[in-house]
N, C-alpha and C positions, 0 to 999 in steps of 0.2 A: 679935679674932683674924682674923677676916677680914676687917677693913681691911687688917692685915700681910699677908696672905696675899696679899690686890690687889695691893696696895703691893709686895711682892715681888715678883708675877709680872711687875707692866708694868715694874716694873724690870728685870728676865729680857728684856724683849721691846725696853723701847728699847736695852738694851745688844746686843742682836742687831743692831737694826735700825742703830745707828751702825756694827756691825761690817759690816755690808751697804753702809751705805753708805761703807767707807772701801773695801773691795772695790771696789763701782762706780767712783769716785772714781781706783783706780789704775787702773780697767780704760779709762776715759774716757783716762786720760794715755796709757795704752800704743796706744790707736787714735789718739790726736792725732798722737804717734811714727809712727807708722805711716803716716797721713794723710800729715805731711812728708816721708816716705820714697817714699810714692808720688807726688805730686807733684813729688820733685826726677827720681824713675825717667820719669815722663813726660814731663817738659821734655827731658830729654836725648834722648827716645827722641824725641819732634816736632826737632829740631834734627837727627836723625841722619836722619830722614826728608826733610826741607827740605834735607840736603845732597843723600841720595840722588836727590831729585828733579831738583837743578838739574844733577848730572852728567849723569842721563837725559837732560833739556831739551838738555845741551850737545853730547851724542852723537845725540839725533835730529837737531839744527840741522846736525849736518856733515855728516852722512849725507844728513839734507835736502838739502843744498848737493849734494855730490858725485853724489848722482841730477840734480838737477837740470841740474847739468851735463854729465854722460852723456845724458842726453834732448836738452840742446841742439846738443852734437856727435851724436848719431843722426839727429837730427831735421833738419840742414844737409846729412850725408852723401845721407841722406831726399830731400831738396829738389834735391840736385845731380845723384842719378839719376835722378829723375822728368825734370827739364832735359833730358837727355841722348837720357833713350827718347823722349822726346814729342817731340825731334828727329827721332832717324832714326824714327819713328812716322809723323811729318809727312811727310816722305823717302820711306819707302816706300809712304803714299798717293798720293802726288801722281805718284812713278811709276807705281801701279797705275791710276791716274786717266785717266793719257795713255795708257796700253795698251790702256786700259777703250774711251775716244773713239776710238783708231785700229780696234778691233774692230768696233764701235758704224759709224762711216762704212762698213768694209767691207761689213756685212752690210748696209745702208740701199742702198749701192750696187749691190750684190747683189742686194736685194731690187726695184730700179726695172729692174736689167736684164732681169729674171725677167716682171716684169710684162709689157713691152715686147715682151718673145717671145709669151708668150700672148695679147696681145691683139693682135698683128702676125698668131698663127695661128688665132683667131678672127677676124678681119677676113678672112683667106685661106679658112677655110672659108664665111662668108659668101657672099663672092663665087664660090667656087663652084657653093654651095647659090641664087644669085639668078641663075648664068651669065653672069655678069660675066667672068669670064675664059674 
């Protein structure tokens, strides 16, 4: 009687344990389902990304372009003013230069005549001072 009884229970227990494992069994099949469900969600979602990124790529690349080319017309306009002032730049040194020189003589001249008197009336006091005159 208690071999029946064994014999009963482990049959109680494998008939569980198949019904566990038919459970597992579906439950494996519905995460495979699932597995291929997310895998095909993924692909499409890298392909939506891979577009989005080359339209980015393609919107920086103009935008790149179109600065670059605003910088080279700023950058010419740039170039053609600096020309222009570093002309009359040059212009009005070169006037201030010869104004500078014709000052420059005056005062040099100025300065020899100056001399000339003072030392024409130290020489005059001299001779005084020795009764030369």
């Amino acid at each position: 009687m208690a071999a029946m009884l064994e014999e009963e229970d482990v049959e109680a227990r494998v008939a569980r344990l198949e019904s566990d494992v038919a459970h597992i069994r579906s439950d494996v099949a519905e995460m495979k389902i699932d597995l291929r469900e997310l895998r095909h969600d993924v692909a499409s979602l890298r392909d939506q990304v891979h577009k989005g990124n080359a339209s980015l790529r393609e919107a920086l690349q103009t935008r790149d372009a179109s600065l670059r080319a605003a910088m080279l017309k700023g950058e010419a306009s740039l170039r053609e003013e600096i020309r222009t002032s570093s002309g009359t730049l040059r212009e009005n040194m070169q006037k201030g230069d010869a104004s500078l020189r014709r000052e420059i003589i005056r005062a040099s001249l100025s300065d020899k005549i100056w001399m000339l008197l003072l030392t024409g009336a130290m020489l005059a006091v001299m001779a005084r001072g020795f009764k030369w005159l």
